[in-house]
Backbone as a ProteinNet text record, in pm:
[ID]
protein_1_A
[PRIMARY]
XXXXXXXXXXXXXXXXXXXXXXXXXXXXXXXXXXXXXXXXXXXXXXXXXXXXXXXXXXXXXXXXXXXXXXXXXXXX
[TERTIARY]
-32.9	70.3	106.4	252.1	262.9	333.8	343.6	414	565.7	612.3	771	707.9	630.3	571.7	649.8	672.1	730.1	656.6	588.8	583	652.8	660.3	788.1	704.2	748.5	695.7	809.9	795.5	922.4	1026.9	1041.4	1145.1	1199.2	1139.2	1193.4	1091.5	1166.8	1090.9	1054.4	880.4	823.9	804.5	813.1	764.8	608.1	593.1	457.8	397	299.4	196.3	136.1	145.6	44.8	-57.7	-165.4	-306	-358.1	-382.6	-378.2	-406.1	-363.5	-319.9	-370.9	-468.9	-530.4	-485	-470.4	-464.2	-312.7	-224.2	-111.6	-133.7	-104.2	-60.2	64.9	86.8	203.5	204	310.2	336.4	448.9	353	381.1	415.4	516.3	584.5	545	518.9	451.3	537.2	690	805.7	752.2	648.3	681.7	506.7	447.7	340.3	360.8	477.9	526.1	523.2	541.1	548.8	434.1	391.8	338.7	339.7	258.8	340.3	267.6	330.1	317.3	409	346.6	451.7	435.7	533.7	483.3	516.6	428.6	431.4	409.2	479.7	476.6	505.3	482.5	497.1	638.1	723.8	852.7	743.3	827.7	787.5	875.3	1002.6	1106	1093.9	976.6	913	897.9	935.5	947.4	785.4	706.3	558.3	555.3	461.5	464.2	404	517	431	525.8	647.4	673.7	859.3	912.2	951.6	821.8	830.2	779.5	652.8	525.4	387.3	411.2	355.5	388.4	300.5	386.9	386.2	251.7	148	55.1	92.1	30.1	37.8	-1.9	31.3	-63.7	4.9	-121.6	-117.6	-112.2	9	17	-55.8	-162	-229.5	-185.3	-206	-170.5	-296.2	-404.3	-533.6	-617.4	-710.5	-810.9	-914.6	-1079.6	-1182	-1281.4	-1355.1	-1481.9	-1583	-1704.7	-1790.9	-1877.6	-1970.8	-2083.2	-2232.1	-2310.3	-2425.7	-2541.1	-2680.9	-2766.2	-2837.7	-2877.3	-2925.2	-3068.7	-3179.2	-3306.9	-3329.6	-3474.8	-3549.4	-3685.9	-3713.1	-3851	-3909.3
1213.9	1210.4	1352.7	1383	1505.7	1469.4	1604.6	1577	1477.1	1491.1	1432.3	1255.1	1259.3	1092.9	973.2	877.5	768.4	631.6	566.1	467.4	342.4	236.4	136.4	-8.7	-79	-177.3	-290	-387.8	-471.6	-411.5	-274.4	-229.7	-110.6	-171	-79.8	56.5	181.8	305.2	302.1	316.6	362.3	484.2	463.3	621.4	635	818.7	831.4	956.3	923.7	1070.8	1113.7	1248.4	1223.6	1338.3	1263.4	1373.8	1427.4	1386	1415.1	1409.5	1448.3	1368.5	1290.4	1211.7	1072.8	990.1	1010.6	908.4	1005.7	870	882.1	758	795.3	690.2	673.6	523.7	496.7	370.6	383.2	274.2	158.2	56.9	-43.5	-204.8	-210.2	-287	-454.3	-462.8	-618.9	-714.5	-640.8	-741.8	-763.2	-657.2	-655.2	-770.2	-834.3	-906.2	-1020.1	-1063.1	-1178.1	-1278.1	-1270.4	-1377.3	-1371.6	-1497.7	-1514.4	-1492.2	-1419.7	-1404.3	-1281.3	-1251.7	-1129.6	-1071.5	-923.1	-798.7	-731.1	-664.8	-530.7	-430.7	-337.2	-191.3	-94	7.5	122.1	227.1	352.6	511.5	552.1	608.3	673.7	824.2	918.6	1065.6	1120.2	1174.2	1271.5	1382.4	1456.4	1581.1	1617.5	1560	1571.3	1529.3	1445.6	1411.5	1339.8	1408.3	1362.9	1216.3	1076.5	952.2	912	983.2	964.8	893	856.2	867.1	756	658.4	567.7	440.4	457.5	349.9	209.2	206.1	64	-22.1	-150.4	-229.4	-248.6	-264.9	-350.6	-429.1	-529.8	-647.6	-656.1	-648.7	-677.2	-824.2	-879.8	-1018.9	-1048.9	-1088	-1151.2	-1263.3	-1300.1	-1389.3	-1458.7	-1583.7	-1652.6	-1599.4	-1585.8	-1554.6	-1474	-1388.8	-1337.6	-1399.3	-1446.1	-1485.1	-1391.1	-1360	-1278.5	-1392.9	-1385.3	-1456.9	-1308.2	-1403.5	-1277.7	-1353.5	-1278.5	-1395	-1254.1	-1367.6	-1293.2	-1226.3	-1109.9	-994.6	-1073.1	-1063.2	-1145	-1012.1	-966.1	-820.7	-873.2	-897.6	-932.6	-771.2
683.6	582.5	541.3	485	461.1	285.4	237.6	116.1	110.9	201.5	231.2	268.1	310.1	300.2	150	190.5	137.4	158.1	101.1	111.5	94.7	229	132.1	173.5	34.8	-2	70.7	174.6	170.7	266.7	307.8	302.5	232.9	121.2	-42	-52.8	-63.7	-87.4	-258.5	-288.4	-374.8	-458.9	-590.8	-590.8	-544.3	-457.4	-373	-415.3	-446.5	-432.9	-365.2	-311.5	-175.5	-213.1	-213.1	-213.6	-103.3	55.1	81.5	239.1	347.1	525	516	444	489.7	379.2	251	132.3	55.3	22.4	-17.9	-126.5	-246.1	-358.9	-379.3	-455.3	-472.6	-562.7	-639.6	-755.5	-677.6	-751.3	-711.8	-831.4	-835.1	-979.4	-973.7	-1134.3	-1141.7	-1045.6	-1065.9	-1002.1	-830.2	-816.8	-653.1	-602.8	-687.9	-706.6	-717.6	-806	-894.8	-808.2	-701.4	-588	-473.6	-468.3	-359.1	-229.8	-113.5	-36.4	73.7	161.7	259.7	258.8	243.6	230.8	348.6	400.8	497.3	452	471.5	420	512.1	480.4	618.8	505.6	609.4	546.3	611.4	527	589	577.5	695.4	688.5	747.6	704.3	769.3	766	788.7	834.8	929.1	1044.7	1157	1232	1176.9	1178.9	1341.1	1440.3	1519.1	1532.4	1632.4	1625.2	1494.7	1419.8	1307.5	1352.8	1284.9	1167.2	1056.2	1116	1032.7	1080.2	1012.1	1083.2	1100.9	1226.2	1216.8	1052.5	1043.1	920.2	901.1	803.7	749.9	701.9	676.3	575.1	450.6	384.8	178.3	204.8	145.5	96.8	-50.9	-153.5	-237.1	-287.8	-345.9	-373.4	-509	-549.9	-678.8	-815.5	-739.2	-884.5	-780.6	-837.5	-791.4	-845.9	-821.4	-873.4	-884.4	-1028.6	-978.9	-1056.5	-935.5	-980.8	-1007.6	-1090.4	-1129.7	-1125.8	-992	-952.8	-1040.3	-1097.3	-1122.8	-1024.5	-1055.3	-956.1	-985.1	-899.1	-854.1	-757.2	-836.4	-760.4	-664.7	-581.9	-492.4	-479.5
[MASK]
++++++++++++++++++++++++++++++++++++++++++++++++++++++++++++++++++++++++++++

């Protein structure tokens, strides 16, 4: 990743932070959760990034609830 890195949610470019060639942050809106569902997400980079303009898609999965169970810890 370079500073000129973009992440897009859908399609849709995010605002991105990029810390650094391996890890890029980016905001991501309740609106873009609200639904159930599979997203694809890729990095734009018009830096001329070789292998670039843009990664192939991942998937984020939209889920309806998350569960946390909380089991008692048991020391032998």
């Amino acid at each position: 990743f370079t500073e000129d890195s973009v992440v897009r949610w859908g399609g849709s470019d995010r605002p991105t932070g990029f810390v650094s060639s391996s890890v890029l942050t980016a905001t991501i809106y309740a609106a873009d959760v609200s639904t159930v569902g599979d997203v694809l997400v890729t990095v734009y980079d018009d830096s001329g990034v070789p292998g670039g303009p843009e990664t192939d898609p991942l998937t984020f999965q939209v889920v309806p609830r998350v569960y946390r169970i909380r089991l008692p810890l048991v020391l032998k």
